[in-house]
C-alpha positions in Angstrom: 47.5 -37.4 -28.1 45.9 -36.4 -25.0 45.5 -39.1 -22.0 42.1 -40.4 -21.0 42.9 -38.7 -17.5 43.5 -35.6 -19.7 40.4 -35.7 -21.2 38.3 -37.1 -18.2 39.7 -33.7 -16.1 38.4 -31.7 -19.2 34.9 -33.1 -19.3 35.1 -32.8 -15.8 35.6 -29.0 -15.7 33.0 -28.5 -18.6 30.5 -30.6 -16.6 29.5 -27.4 -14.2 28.9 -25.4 -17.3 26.3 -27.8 -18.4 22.5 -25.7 -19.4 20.0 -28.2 -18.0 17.7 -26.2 -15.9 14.7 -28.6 -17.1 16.3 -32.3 -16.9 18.1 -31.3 -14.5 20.5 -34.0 -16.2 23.8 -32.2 -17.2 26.4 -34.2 -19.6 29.5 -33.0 -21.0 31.2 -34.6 -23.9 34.9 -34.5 -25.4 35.6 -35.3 -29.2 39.2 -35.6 -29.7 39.8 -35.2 -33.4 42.3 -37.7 -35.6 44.7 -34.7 -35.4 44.6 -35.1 -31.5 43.2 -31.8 -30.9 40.3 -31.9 -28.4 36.7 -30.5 -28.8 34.1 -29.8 -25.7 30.6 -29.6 -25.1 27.8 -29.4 -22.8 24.0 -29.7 -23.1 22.1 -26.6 -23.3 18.4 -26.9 -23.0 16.0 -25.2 -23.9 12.2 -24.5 -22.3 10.7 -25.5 -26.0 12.5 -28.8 -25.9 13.3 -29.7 -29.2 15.6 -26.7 -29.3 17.9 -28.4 -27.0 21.5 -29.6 -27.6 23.4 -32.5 -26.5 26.9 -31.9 -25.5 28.1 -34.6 -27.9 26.0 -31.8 -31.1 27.9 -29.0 -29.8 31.3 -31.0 -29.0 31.4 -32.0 -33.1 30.2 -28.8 -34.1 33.0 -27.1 -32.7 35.2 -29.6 -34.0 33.9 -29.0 -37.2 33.7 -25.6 -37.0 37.4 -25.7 -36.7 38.3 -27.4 -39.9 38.1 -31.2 -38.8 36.5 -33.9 -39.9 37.6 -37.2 -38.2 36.7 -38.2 -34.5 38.9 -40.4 -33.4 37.3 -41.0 -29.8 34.5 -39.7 -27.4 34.0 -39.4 -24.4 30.7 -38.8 -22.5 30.5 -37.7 -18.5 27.3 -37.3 -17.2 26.1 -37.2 -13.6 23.4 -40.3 -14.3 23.9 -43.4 -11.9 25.3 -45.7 -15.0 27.3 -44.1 -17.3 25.0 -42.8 -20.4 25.4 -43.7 -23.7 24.8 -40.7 -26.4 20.4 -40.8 -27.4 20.5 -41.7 -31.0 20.3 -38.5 -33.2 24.1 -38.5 -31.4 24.7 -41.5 -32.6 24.2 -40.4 -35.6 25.8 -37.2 -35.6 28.4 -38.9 -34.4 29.0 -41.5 -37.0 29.5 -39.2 -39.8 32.6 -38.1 -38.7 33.7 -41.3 -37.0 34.3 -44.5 -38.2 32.5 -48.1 -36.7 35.7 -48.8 -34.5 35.4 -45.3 -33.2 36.0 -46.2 -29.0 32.9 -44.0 -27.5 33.4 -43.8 -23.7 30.7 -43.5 -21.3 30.9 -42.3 -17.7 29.1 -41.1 -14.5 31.0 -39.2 -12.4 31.2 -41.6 -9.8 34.0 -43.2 -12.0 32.5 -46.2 -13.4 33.1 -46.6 -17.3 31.3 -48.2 -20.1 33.1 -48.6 -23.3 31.8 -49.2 -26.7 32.9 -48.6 -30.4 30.5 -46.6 -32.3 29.4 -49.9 -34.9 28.4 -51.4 -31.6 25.8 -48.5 -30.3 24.6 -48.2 -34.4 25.4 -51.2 -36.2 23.3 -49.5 -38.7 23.5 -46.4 -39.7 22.1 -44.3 -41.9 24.7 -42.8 -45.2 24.0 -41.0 -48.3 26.9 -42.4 -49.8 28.9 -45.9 -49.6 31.4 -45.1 -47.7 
């Protein structure tokens, strides 16, 4: 299992890779998987908007794209002045590959942390099935 200065370093590095010529608010997220593997992402924008990505998308889509299906905690490094919790659709992305004690970790790259689980930031969210 990687350590959270492991994983901060990572999101870190992948920050400067962030797309966001039109916010001009780069984030970079790490999913590390229930097999401890770790997944990155950035956000890449696009000029017709709803094209964009949010790091936390393209984080679990790599993830999945490599065969896993269990997140078993985020973190999220932006460059905001309070550390930014993922917009909703993440949220929801997020929780179905993550349970409701999932620990989602939010930072600005000043340092300062805000930690949640997942149920917290969607205490209700949306399933096909009762899982």
């Amino acid at each position: 299992m990687p350590t959270r200065e492991e994983i901060v370093v990572l999101a870190q590095a992948a920050l400067a890779h962030a797309y966001a010529p039109y916010s001009k608010f780069p984030v970079s997220a790490v999913v590390v998987a229930a097999s401890g593997r770790i997944y990155v992402g950035v956000n890449v924008e696009n000029g017709a908007y709803p094209l964009s990505r949010c790091a936390e998308q393209i984080a679990v889509g790599a993830m999945v794209a490599a065969g896993e299906r269990e997140i078993r905690e985020v973190l999220i490094l932006s460059t905001s002045n309070e550390p930014a919790p993922p917009c909703g659709a993440c949220r929801q992305i997020l929780s179905e590959f993550a349970g409701s004690d999932t620990p989602i970790v939010c930072r600005n790259t000043a340092g300062e942390e805000r930690r949640f689980t997942l149920g917290e930031l969607l205490p209700a969210a949306f399933r096909l099935d009762a899982r």
